[in-house]
N, C-alpha and C positions, 0 to 999 in steps of 0.2 A: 480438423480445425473448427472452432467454432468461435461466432460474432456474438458477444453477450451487451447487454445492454443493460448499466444500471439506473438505479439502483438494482440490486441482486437483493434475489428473495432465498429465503433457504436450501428451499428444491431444487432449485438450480447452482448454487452451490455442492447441495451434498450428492448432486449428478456428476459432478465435476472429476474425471481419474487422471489420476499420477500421470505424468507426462504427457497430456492431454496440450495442442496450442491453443491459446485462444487471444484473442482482440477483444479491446475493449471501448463502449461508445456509450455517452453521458456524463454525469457528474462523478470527478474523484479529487479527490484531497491530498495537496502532500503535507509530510508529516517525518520528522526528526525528531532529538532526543529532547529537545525544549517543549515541543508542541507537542507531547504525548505528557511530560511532567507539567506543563500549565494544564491543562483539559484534566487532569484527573485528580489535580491539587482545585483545581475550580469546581469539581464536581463534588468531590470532598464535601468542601465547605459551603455546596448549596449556589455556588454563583450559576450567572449564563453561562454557556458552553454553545459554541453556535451551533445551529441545527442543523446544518450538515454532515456533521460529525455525526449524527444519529445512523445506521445502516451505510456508513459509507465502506469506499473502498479507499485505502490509504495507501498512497505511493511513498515508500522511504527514498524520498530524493529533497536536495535542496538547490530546486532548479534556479538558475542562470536568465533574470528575466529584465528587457529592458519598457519605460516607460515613452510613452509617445507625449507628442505635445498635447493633445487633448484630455492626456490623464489615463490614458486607458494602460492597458500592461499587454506585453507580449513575451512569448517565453523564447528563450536563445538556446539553451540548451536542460534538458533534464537528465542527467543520469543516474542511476539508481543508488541511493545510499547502502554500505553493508548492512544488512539490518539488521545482526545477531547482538547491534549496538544497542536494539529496542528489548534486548532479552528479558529483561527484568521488568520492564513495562507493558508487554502485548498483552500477555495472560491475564491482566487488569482492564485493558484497553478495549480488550474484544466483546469481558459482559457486561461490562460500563455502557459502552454505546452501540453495541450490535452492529461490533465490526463484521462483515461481510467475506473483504477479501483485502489482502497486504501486498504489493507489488511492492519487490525489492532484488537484492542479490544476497547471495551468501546463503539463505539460507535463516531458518531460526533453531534453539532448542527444543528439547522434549516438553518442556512445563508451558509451553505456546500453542506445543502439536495439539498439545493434551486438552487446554482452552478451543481450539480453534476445531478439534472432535465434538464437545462439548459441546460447543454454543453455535453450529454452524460456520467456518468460516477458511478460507485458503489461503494457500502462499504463492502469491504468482512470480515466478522467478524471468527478470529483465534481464539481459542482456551486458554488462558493466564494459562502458568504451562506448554505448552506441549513444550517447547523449543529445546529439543532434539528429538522430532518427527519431530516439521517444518523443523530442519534442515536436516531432512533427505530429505525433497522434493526439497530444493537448493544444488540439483546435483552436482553443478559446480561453483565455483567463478571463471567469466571471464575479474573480473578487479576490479577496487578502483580508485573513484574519492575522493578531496578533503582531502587525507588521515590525513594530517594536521591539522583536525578536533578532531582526534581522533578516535580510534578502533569504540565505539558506533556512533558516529556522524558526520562519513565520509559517501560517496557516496559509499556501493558496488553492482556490477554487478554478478547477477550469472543466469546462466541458470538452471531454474527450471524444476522438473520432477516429476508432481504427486503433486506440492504444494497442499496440504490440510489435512483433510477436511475444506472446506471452507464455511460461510453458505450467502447468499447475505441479508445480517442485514438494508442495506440502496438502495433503488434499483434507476433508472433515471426516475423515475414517482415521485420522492420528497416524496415515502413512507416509513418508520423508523421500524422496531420492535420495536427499543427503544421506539417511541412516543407512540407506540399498546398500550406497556409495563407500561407504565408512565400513559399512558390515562385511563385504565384500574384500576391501583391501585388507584388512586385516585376516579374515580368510588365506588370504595369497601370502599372507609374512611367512 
């Protein structure tokens, strides 16, 4: 098991093996099929793109968060979006902005593996059901981009503390469980 703290730099990334746990503490971002298509239609055409999105680590959730009187936000529950839903957008996403690392479920394709070998970066594979446990590991919501989006499919920022367990399902050597998984059962047909 290991405690990582981002932002994540490459070397620790590409240290990172296949079925490895890990937790995660600091700054991450979630991120759905709206806010991966704003950020890369913005980046296109030269607009701002908040700077957190630069080396982050993106969680495909669209967490359940409620606001207090004072304006501040709190999150109720996170749990993991499928993220094979981002399929066609990670492989963009990652050398765009020097995505890091992807916590989600399910799993992604080969043409993500293939980016995330390339550019540095991982799939941290959540839990799906434990929604009120992840959120206990985002500590802190330290802000909302694109809130416009919607609750689920806006940009939020929280600092993390202890995000996990987290298991590394797709690593930067372009290795998959899922593929293990898949290669395997069909094996046994």
């Amino acid at each position: 098991m290991k405690v990582l703290r981002t932002p994540l730099d490459e070397a620790t990334v590409r240290s990172l093996k296949l079925g490895e746990t890990v937790y995660l503490s600091g700054p991450i971002v979630t991120g759905r099929d709206e806010m991966h298509i704003r950020a890369l239609e913005y980046a296109d055409e030269g607009k701002d793109v908040p700077e957190c999105l630069q080396g982050a680590v993106i969680f495909h959730c669209g967490p359940i968060m409620r606001r207090s009187d004072d304006g501040s936000w709190s999150v109720v529950a996170a749990g993991p979006t499928t993220s094979a839903r981002m399929n066609r957008l990670e492989p963009e996403m990652i050398p765009t902005f020097n995505i890091r690392a992807i916590v989600g479920k399910g799993g992604m394709g080969r043409e993500t593996a293939e980016a995330m070998r390339d550019y540095g970066c991982v799939y941290l594979a959540a839990t799906g059901g434990a929604a009120v446990s992840l959120a206990e590991g985002l500590d802190r919501c330290v802000g909302v981009e694109w809130e416009d989006l919607g609750m689920a499919e806006a940009m939020w920022r929280f600092e993390a503390n202890s995000l996990g367990p987290l298991i590394v399902a797709m690593d930067a050597n372009g290795e998959s469980l899922y593929e293990k998984v898949n290669s395997s059962l069909v094996r046994d047909v």
